[in-house]
Steps between C-alpha positions, in 0.01 A plus 500: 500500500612878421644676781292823472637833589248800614620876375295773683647778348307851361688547180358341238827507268685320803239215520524467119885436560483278778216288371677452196816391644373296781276284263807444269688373820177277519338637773102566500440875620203665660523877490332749733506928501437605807610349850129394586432319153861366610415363830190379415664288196790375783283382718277296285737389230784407729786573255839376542679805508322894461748795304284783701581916453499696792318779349167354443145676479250378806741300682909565486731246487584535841116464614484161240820323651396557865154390452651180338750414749262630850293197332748228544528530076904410417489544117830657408442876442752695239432836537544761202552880564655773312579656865873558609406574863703207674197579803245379269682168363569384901155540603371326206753185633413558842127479398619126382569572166812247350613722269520842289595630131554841405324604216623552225570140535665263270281215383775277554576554854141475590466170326738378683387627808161376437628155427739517791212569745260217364727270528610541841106502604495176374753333658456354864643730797768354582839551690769648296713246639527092538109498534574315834437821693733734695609564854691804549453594885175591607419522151366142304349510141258214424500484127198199438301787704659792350522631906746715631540453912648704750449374847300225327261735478390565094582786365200655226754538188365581144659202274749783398612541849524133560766481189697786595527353868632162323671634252703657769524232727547247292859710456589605848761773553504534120440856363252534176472798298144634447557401112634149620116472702376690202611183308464198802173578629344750312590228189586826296780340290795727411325825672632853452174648578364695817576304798292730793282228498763321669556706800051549544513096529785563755356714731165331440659146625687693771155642675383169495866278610676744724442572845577854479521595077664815557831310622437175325723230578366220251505602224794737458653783271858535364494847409600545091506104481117378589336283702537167780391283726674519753573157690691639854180617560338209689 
């Protein structure tokens, strides 16, 4: 069956372009014009992944994506937006979007990003690791569960946050550039892109694994170099 792909974007021209070269990549499309028509399509289509604008008659992009995700709904969400404001791209990741493009946007790179994101929503979570599970400390990753424990008590991670976390401690001690976890878990393959989306999922995971996420001791920075797990914490 076609993976189908929902755009919910108010330029006609754009839709034109991304209908076209999402059904050459052999994906079925569903288009929408406004962020109600949008949500209302989401919801009862269920697509596999939704290319959504921020600037959207009725509903904004921002309005769409938290409706979807306050509902428990995980589809992968690209957003597209012709704004530079770095204030506006975080808060669309914070909101639980995976992922943003720039507009104007090469076809190419959105392909792939498309077909990077469907892909990974199809796999299993899973540890990053073995796939016998981790124990770092007071940290243990179950990966047949996709559940990330501190305490042994379950921490509530999006399926992002749960790869990051095994990503990383799958390679204790071991420094990865946000392009390396661009590449790893983000499954972006050879990414020269934006990587603030990096640093959101971060701080995200660090609210939810740290005890105090303004002096995080888990998951750790090596300023200029990236990010760790670090292991002497136990």
């Amino acid at each position: 069956m076609d993976k189908t792909v929902l755009v919910v974007e108010d330029e006609a021209n754009i839709v034109d372009i991304l209908t076209f070269n999402l059904q050459r990549e052999g994906y079925a499309v569903l288009s929408a014009y406004d962020g109600q028509a949008g949500l209302e399509l989401a919801q009862a289509r269920h697509p596999d992944l939704i290319l959504l604008d921020l600037m959207l008659p009725k509903l904004n992009g921002f309005e769409v994506c938290k409706t979807l995700r306050d509902a428990g709904d995980t589809v992968p969400i690209l957003m597209l937006t012709a704004r530079e404001e770095e204030a506006d791209k975080v808060k669309g990741l914070e909101l639980g979007a995976d992922d943003y493009i720039t507009k104007p946007f090469s076809v190419r790179e959105l392909m792939a990003r498309v077909g990077s994101n469907i892909r990974r929503s199809d796999m299993p979570p899973r540890s990053a690791g073995s796939g016998q599970g981790v124990t770092l400390g007071r940290i243990r990753l179950d990966s047949e569960t996709a559940t990330c424990y501190k305490d042994d008590a379950a921490l509530e991670l999006s399926q992002r946050e749960f790869e990051l976390i095994s990503f990383l401690c799958a390679n204790p001690d071991k420094v990865f550039s946000r392009e390396e976890l661009m590449e790893h878990v983000w499954n972006y393959e050879g990414y020269v892109g934006d990587v603030r989306g990096v640093d959101v999922a971060v701080r995200r995971l660090r609210e939810k694994l740290e005890d105090d996420p303004a002096n995080p001791k888990f998951v750790m920075t090596r300023r200029g170099l990236g990010y760790y797990f670090n292991s002497q914490h136990t």
